[in-house]
C-alpha positions, 0 to 999 in steps of 0.5 A: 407075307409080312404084312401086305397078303391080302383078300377082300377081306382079310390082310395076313401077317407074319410079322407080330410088330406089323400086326400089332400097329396095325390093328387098332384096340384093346389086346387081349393074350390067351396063352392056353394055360388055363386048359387042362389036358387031354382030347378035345373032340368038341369046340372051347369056348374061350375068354367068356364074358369078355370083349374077347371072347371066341371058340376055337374047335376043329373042322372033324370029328377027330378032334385036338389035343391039349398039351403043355399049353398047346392045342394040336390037330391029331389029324392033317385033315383037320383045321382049326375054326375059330368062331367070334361074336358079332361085333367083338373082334376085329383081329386076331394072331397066333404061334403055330408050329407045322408039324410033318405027320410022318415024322414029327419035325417041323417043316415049313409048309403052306397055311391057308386062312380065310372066310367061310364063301371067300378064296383064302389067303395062303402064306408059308411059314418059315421054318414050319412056325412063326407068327400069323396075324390076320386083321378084318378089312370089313369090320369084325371077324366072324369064322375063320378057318386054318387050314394046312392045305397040302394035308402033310402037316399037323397044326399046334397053336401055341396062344392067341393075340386078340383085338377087341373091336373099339366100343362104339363110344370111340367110333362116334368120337372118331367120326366126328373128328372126321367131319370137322377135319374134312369141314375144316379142309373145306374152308382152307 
């Protein structure tokens, strides 16, 4: 799936290239390191005051670990949500390594991702780790959520590529060059 899996309203990548040149706006990387170490049991907020802004938090009350610039699950029932202002970003990427809870190694394994009311997307990730990339087909992204179906795996999050949605300057410049391309085609 690299790129092309699709829903109504997501296109997933594992390729981090792919994803790149087809999502269109300011990019922002949140490596983590900021984050001091520890438990987390509630949401971060991350990138505040800025285009890029979101929270990620995990779906139970077990909550997550900070390490060495990793977030990790502590429990294969919990998913990651990441949640975005309205309007702010239009696609997102991370590095996630599945980890087997029973032993610890890498193993490959199914993620699905998707809209909260909408069928998620599932790809497998080679290796138990790679790239995933997720663009909105319907404008910004709202909450979406991470999940490790098969229950076996734990999830580490090793940074986040984030697109800013383009200012609303650049959208009324875009559309109007659509219309005078589409008026010029007309007179042709």
């Amino acid at each position: 799936a690299s790129p092309g899996t699709a829903d109504a309203s997501l296109l997933v990548f594992t390729d981090r290239e792919a994803f790149l040149e087809a999502a269109d706006g300011p990019v922002a990387t949140d490596t983590l390191a900021d984050l001091p170490e520890g438990y987390y049991g509630n949401p971060i907020q991350r990138l505040a005051g800025t285009p890029f802004e979101y929270v990620v938090g995990p779906s139970t009350a077990v909550g997550f670990m900070v390490e060495n610039s990793s977030l990790s699950t502590l429990h294969p029932n919990t998913d990651l949500e990441l949640e975005f202002p309205p309007g702010a970003v239009v696609a997102f990427g991370m590095d996630l390594l599945l980890r087997n809870v029973v032993t610890g190694e890498a193993a490959s394994a199914p993620v699905t991702i998707g809209v909260p009311g909408e069928a998620p997307v599932t790809v497998t990730l080679p290796s138990g780790g790679g790239f995933l990339g997720v663009l909105s087909l319907t404008g910004t992204l709202g909450t979406l959520v991470v999940d490790a179906p098969l229950k076996q795996s734990l999830m580490t999050l090793n940074g986040l590529t984030l697109v800013a949605a383009p200012a609303p300057a650049i959208w009324s410049l875009a559309a109007v060059a659509m219309v005078i391309s589409v008026r010029r085609r007309g007179r042709i």
